[in-house]
N, C-alpha and C positions, 0 to 999 in steps of 0.2 A: 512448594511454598506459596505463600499468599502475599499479594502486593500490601504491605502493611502504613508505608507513610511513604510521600513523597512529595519533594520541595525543588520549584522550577523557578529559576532567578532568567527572566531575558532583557537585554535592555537593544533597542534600538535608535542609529539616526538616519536622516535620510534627508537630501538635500536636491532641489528641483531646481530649474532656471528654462522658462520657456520664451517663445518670441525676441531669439538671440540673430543677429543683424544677417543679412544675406540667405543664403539657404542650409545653414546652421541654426537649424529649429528650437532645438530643446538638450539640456545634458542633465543627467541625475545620477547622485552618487548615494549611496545607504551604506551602511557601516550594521554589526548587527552581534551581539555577544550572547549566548544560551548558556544553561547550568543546567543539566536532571539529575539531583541527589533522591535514589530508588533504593528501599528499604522491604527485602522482602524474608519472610518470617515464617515459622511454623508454630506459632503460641500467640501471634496479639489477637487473632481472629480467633483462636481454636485453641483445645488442649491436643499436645501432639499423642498421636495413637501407637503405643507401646509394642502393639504387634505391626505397627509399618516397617517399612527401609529406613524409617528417620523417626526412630524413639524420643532422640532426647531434641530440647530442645535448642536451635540453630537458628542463624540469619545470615543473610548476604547483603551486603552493602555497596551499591555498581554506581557512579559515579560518573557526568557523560559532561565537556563542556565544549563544545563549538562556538568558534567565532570566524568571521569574515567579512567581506566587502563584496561591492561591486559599481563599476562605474562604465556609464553606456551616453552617445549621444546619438541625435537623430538630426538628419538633414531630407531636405524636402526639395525636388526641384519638378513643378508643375504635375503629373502624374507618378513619377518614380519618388520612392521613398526608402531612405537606407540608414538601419540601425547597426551599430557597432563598438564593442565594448571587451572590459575584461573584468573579471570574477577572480575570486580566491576563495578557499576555507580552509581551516586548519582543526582537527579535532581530536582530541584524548580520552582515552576511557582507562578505568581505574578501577578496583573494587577492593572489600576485603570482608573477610566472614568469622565468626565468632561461636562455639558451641556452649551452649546453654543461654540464660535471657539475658540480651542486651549486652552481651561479652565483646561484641564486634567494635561498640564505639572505642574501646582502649586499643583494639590492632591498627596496625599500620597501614597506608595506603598504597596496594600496588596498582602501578599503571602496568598496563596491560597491550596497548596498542597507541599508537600515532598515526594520525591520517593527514596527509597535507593534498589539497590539489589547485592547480593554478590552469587557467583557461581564459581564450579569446575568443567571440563570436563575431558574428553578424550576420546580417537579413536584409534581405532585401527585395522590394514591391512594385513589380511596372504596371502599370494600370490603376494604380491607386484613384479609387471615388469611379472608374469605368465599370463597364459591363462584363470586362474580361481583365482576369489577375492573375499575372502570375508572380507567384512566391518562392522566393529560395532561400536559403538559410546554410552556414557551415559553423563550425564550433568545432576545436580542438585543445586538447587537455592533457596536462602533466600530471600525472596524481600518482604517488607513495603512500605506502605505509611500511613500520616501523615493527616488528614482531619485539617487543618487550617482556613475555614471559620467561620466566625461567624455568619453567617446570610446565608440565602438559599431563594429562590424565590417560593413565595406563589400561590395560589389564590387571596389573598386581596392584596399582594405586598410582600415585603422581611418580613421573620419571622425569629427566632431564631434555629442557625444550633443546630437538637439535638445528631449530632456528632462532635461538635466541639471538636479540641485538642484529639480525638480519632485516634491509632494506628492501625492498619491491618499488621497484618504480617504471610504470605505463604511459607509453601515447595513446591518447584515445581520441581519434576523430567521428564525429557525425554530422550527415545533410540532411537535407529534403530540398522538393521540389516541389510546388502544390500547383493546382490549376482550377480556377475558380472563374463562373460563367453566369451571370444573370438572364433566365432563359425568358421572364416574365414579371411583372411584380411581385415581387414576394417569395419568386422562384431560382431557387440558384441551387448547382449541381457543382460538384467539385472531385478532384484526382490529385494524389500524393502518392510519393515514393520515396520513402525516408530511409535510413541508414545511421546506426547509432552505437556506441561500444561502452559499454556499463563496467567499470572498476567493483567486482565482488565487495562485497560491504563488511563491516566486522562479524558480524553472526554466520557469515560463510565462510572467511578465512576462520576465525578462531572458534566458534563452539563447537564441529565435527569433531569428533573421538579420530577418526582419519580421515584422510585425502585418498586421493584417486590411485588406482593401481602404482607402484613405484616409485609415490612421491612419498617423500619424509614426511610432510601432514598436507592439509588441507592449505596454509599460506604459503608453502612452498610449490604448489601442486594446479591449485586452481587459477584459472583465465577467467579472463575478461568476459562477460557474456557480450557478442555483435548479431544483432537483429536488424534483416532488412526487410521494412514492408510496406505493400501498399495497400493507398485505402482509399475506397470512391464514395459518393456521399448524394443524396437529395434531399434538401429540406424545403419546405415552404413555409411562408406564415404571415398569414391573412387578420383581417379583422376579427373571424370568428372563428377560424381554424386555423391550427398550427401542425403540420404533419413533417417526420422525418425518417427520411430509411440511410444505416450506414451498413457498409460490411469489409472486410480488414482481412489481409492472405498475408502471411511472412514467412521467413526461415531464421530461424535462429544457429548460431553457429554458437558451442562451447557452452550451451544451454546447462545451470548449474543445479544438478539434481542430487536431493539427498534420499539417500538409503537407509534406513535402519533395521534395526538386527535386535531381535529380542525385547524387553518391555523393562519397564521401573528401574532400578539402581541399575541392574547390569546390564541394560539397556545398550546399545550400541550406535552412533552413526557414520554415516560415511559420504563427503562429499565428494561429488565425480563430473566433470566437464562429457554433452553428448549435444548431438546435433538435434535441431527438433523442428517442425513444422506448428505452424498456428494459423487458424483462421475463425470466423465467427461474423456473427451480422445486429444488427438493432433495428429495428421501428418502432415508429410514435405517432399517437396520435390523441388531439387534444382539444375539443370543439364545445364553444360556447354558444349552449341550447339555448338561452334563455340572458336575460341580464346578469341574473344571479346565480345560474348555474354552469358548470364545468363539468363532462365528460371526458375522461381520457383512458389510455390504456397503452402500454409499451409490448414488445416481445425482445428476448435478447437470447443469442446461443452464443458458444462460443467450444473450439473441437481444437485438440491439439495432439500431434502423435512424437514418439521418443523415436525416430528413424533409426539411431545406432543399436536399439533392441527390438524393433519391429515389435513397438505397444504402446500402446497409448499414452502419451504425457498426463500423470498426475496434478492431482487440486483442479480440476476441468469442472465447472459449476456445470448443471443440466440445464435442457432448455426451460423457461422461465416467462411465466406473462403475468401482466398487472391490469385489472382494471379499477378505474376510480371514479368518483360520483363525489360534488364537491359543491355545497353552496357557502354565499357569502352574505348576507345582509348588513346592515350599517353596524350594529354589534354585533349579533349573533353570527357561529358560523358552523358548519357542522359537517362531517365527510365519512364515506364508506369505502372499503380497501379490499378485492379482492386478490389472493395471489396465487397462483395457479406451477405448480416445479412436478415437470416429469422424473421416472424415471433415469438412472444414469448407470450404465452397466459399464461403460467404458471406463477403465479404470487401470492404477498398477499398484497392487496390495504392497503394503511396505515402501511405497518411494513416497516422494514429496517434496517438500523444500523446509525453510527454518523453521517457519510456524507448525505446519500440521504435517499427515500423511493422508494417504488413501486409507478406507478401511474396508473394504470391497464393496460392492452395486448399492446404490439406495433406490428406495421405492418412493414413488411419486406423492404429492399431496395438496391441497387447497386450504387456505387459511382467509378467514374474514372480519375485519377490525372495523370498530366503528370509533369515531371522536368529535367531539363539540368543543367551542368555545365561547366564550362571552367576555367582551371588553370593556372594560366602567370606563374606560377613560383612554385617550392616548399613552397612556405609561405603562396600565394595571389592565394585563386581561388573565381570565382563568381556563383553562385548558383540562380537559378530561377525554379519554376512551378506554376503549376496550380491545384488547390482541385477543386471538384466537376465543372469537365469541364463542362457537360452538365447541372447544375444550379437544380440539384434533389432538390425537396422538402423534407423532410426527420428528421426526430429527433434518437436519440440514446432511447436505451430501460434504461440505465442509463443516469437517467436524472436526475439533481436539477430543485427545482420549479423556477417559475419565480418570479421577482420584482414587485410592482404595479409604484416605482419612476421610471422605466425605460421604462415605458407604457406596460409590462409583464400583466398578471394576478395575482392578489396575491395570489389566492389560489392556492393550487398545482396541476399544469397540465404542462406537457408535451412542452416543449420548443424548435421548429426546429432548427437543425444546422446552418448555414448561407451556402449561396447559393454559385455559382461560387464564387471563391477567387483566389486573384495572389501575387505571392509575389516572393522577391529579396533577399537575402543574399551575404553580400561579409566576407570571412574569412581570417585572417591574422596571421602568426604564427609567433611568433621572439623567 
């Protein structure tokens, strides 16, 4: 289906009070209410194709409203510095769907899940404005949700949810600990070791077909993802240079991985808790040749393996570098973009998570864009470039499968980018 209308209602408030008597610095509270009414279709974009899995024509109507608080103050005594606060949110999701055009606005609205979670933090900095910092942080969380379906999607078709009206309710704690060093001007290296326990979201409780070996589905079945890692860091940044290397080792426990089985309507998923390892590193660098010019250029990797199958963890981007070329004149300004993606054989055919899967090894590539701009005025500038000037053949190693209504493949393979592309922007500011 194709995302066909969608209407986002948010309203926010948010209230400050700074330079409050003694060492009671500042308190601020926001308040914060969301709506996403999501409208997706197989006829407002297209006429539905008679030989698909979905002839006639259908919609689904999902429905998402979140609202919450939060309120935090800060106190200041000479170099230490301590924030501490508490948060809430509460959220609903709803849908309903319709066969043939526009049948859906007469049905009724089912809710579907309830998310509630309540949480206390705080942080806290000795060294603050010194040469040496260290930073700690703790946060701990009450968070439920609410299994409101009454039916779940079969084999034979919809069967009876055998967690209906069923509660889940988690503690979840996370730390860290940073450590931050000014070696020189403009030179500072840093060390962290965090710790952190992720309440599964609605697209991993409720949209698996099943859950993991033995459990009645995916909301009865799936854990919490907890990730412990560390991450050391050096940046500098000078008058005419800016340079930074990071790089990140963790383990994840309960690591939430999806399976699937088969392609289009009888497709299958299956969500499953496994242990996993991550690591990965960045550098950057970013130097002003000239008044008006800028050089830069980053590299990023990133490696992860599924330890309870001895293979690789899936969605793994390959390694990856950019370089750029960038001037600026009083109007005019104008920029070139190389991007450079190896190979990635490392890979696990059929797993993934909610968005995509693997679809086995991709092969390497380089793409080069160019873009201009000109500005009449502080409010009004015009924007123009070009993607993949030389028309590279090429797909991304994160890729969704293709369509068969849009003449794709329907099974899951590997989708090209589109080729040369140009385009215009004009931006106005009042």
């Amino acid at each position: 289906m194709d995302g066909a209308a969608f209407e986002r209602t948010s309203y926010a408030a948010r209230f400050e009070k700074r330079n409050l008597p003694g060492a009671w610095d500042t308190v601020q509270a926001n308040v914060y209410y969301n709506e996403a009414d999501h409208v997706m279709d197989n006829y407002t974009l297209r006429t539905p194709n008679p030989h698909s899995m979905m002839p006639m024509p259908m919609a689904s109507n999902v429905d998402r409203r979140t609202q919450g608080g939060r309120v935090s103050s800060e106190w200041r005594w000479q170099d230490v510095q301590l924030v501490a606060g508490v948060d809430g949110e509460d959220s609903r999701h709803r849908g309903r769907m319709g066969m043939g055009r526009n049948t859906y606005r007469q049905a009724a609205w089912e809710t579907d899940a309830n998310f509630r979670r309540y949480g206390a933090f705080t942080e806290l900095t000795l060294g603050a404005g010194t040469d040496q910092r260290w930073i700690t942080g703790l946060r701990i969380d009450r968070a439920s949700v609410r299994d409101e379906r009454q039916s779940i999607r079969g084999m034979m078709g919809n069967m009876p949810d055998p967690t209906a009206g069923q509660r889940r309710k988690e503690w979840l704690g996370s730390g860290f600990l940073r450590y931050e060093q000014d070696l020189a001007d403009g030179l500072t290296w840093y060390a962290g070791l965090g710790r952190s326990e992720r309440m599964p979201d609605y697209w991993e409780l409720f949209s698996p077909d099943h859950g993991p070996a033995g459990a009645l589905n995916a909301f009865a079945g799936i854990q919490p993802e907890r990730t412990t890692q560390l991450d050391v860091g050096l940046q500098y940044k000078g008058p005419r240079v800016q340079a930074w290397v990071s790089a990140y080792a963790g383990q994840i426990q309960d690591y939430i991985l999806f399976t699937y089985h088969g392609s289009g309507m009888m497709g299958m998923s299956q969500a499953s808790n496994v242990d996993a390892r991550i690591a990965g590193a960045e550098a950057g660098l970013e130097v002003s040749v000239a008044e008006q010019w800028k050089l830069g250029g980053t590299l990023a990797y990133a490696w992860g393996e599924n330890r309870d199958q001895q293979r690789p963890l899936p969605q793994m981007p390959p390694l990856e570098a950019r370089l750029s070329a960038n001037w600026e004149g009083q109007r005019w300004s104008a920029g070139a973009l190389l991007r450079a993606v190896t190979h990635q054989h490392r890979v696990a055919d059929g797993q993934g998570n909610v968005v995509a899967q693997d679809l086995g090894p991709s092969a390497g590539f380089a793409t080069f864009a160019l873009n201009a701009a000109y500005r009449f005025s502080s409010q009004l500038q015009l924007s123009a470039g070009v993607d993949n000037l030389f028309d590279r053949a090429y797909s991304e190693h994160l890729n969704l499968a293709g369509s068969a209504d849009f003449g794709f493949p329907a099974d899951p393979v590997r989708i090209n980018e589109p080729g040369r592309s140009a385009g215009m922007t004009v931006n106005y500011r009042y």
